[in-house]
PLY file of the C-alpha trace (Angstrom):
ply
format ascii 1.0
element vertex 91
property float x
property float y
property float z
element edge 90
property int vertex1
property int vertex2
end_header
-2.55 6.01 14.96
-3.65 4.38 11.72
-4.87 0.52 11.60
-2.59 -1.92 10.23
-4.51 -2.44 7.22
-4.39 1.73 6.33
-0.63 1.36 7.36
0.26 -1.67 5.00
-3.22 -1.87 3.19
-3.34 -5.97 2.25
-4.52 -7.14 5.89
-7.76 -7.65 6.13
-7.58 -9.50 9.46
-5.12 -9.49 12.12
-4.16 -11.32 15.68
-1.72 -10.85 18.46
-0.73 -13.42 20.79
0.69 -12.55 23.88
3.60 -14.16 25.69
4.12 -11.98 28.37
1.73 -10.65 31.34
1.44 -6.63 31.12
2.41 -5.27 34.95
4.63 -8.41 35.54
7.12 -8.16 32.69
6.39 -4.80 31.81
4.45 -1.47 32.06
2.76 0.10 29.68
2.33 -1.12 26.36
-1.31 -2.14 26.36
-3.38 -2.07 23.22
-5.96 0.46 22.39
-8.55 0.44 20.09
-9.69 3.89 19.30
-13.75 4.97 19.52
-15.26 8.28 19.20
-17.73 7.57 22.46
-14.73 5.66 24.92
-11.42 3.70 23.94
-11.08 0.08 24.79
-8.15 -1.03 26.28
-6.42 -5.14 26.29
-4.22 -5.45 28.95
-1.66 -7.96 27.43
-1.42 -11.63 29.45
1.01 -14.38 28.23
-1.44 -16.77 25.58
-4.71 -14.60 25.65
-5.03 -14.09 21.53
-6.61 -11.15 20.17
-8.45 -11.24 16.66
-9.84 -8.45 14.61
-10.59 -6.76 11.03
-7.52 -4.45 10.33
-9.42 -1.87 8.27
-10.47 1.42 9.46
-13.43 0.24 11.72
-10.85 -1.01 14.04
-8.54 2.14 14.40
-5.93 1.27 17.51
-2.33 2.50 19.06
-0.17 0.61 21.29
1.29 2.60 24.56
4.60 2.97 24.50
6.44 0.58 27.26
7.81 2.18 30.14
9.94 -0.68 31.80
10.62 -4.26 31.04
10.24 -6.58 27.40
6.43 -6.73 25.95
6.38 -9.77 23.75
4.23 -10.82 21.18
3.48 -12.54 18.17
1.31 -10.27 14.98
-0.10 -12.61 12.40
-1.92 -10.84 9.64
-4.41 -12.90 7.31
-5.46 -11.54 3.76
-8.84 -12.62 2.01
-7.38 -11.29 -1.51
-4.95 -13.66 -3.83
-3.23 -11.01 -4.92
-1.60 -10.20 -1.53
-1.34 -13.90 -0.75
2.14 -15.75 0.37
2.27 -19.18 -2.31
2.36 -22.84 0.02
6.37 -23.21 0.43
7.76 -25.96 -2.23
10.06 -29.01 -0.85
13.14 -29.32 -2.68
0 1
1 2
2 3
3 4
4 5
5 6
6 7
7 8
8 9
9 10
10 11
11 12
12 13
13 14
14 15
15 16
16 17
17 18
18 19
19 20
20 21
21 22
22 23
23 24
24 25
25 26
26 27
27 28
28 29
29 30
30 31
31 32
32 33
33 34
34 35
35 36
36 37
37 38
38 39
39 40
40 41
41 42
42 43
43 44
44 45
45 46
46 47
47 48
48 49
49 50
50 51
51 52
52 53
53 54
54 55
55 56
56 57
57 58
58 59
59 60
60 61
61 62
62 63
63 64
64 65
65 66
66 67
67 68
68 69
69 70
70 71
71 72
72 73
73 74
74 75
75 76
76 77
77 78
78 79
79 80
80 81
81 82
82 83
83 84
84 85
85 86
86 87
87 88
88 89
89 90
C-alpha cells in the first residue's frame, strides 16, 4: 500500500492519535510500516501519537479490523505554501 503522501502527494508529514486500545476495542487494525529487511508494527493504544514523513521512505498499510470500532485521529502537516490551508477569518 502506497504512503499517504504518494496517495494524496501534498503531505509531507503526518500523525495519528489513537483513542482506542487495539485488543480491547478491537482486533486487527494495527499499523504497518513496510521494510524490505522486517515490517514494523504499532499496536494502537488510546493517546499514544504517532509522527512520521509521509513520502516514500515511510511506505505503510493498516490491517483491516476484524471486530469492534478502531478510532483515530490523522493530521497531515505540509512544509509547501502552495498546499497550505489560509488562518480562518472572524466575521
Amino acid at each position: 500500500m502506497p504512503s499517504a503522501n504518494v496517495t494524496y502527494g501534498s503531505f509531507d508529514y503526518t500523525s495519528l492519535l489513537y483513542l482506542s486500545d487495539y485488543s480491547r476495542d478491537f482486533e486487527g487494525g494495527r499499523f504497518v510500516f513496510i521494510d524490505a529487511g522486517s515490517n514494523s508494527t504499532v499496536e494502537p493504544k488510546a493517546g499514544r501519537l504517532s509522527f512520521f514523513t509521509s513520502g516514500s521512505e515511510n511506505l505503510h498499510q493498516v490491517e483491516k479490523v476484524r471486530w469492534g470500532t478502531r478510532y483515530a485521529i490523522t493530521i497531515s502537516f505540509t512544509c509547501d505554501p502552495d498546499h497550505s490551508i489560509g488562518d480562518p477569518t472572524g466575521t
